[in-house]
N, C-alpha and C positions, 0 to 999 in steps of 0.2 A: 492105735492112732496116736500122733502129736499132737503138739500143739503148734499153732500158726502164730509164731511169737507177736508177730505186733498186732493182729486181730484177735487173737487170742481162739480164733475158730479153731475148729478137728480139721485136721487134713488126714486124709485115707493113708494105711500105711502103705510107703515104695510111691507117693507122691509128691511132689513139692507143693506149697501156697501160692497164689498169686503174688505175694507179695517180696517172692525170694527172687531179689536182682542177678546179685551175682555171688558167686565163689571160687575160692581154690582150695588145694589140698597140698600140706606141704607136711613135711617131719613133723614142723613143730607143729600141728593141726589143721583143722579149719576154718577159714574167714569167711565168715556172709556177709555181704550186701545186703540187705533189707530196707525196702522202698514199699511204705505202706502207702495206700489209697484211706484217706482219713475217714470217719464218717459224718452223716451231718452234723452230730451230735455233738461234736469235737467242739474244742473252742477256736478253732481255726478250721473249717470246714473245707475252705479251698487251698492248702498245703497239704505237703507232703510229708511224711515222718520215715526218718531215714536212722537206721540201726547198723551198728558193725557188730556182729557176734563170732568170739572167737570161741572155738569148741576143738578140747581133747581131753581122752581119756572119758569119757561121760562129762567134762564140768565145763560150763558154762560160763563167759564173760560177756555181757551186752553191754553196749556205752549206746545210749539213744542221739546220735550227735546234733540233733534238730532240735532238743532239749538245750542244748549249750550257745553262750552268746554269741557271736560274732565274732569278736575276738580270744573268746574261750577257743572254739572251732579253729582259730589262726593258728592258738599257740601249740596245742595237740596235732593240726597239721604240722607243723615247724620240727618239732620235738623227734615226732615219729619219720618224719623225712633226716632230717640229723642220724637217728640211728642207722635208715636201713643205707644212708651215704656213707658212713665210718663203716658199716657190718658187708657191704658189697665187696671192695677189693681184696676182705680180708676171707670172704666164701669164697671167690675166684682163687684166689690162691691156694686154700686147701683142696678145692677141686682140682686143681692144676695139680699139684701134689699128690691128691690120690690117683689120678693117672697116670703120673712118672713112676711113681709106686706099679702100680701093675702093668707099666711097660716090661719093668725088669724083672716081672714075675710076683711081685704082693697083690694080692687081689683082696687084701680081708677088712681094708676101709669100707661102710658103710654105704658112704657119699657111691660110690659105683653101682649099686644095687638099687638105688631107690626111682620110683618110677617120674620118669619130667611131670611139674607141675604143670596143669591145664588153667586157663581163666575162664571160667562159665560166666555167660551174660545171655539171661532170657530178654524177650523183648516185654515191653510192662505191657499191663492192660492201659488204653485211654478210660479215661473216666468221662462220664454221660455227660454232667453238667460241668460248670467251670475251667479253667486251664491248671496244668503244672508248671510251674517255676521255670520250670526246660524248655519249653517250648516258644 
């Protein structure tokens, strides 16, 4: 068994937690969504706690982003959108490249082999009492 990062409960093994939103799977690893349902216990009992965990190789990076200010959350949106704006036309074009490549017969870039990312999004559980933020 795991563990259910942000409940910290066992999940069965070859199952997911209620609490796993969404992910993908890419080269460079994978990203989770994680949308915990809080408990009463919590100091905010009617929010949400929302998790990005990135995993490759076995190792672990969680940033809890519902821990972070307002405009902490701004500036880490901003940041990471910057990157993957400068990093997009510069994938497309070694994509485009490894193609042309094995128009002309090279087929030994990587980029050709690797399976399309999918985006997984389960649908959450509603919780009994109270609302979420989304709704």
């Amino acid at each position: 068994m795991s563990r259910n990062r942000n409940r910290g409960a066992r999940v069965p093994k070859g199952k997911f937690g209620d609490n796993r939103h969404a992910w993908t799977r890419t080269q460079a690893g994978e990203a989770i969504c994680y949308v915990a349902l809080p408990d009463e216990n919590e100091s905010n009992p009617d929010l949400d706690r929302v998790t990005l965990t990135f995993t490759k190789n076995g190792r672990h990076l969680s940033v809890d982003l519902t821990n972070l200010t307002h405009q902490e959350l701004q500036a880490l949106q901003t940041v990471i959108g910057m990157a993957i704006e400068i990093a997009l036309p510069v994938c497309e074009e070694l994509d485009d490249r490894a193609q042309k490549a094995k128009a002309k017969g090279d087929d030994t870039d990587s980029r050709l082999y690797r399976a399309v990312s999918k985006i997984h999004v389960r649908e959450r559980p509603q919780r009994e009492h109270g609302t979420r933020l989304s709704e």
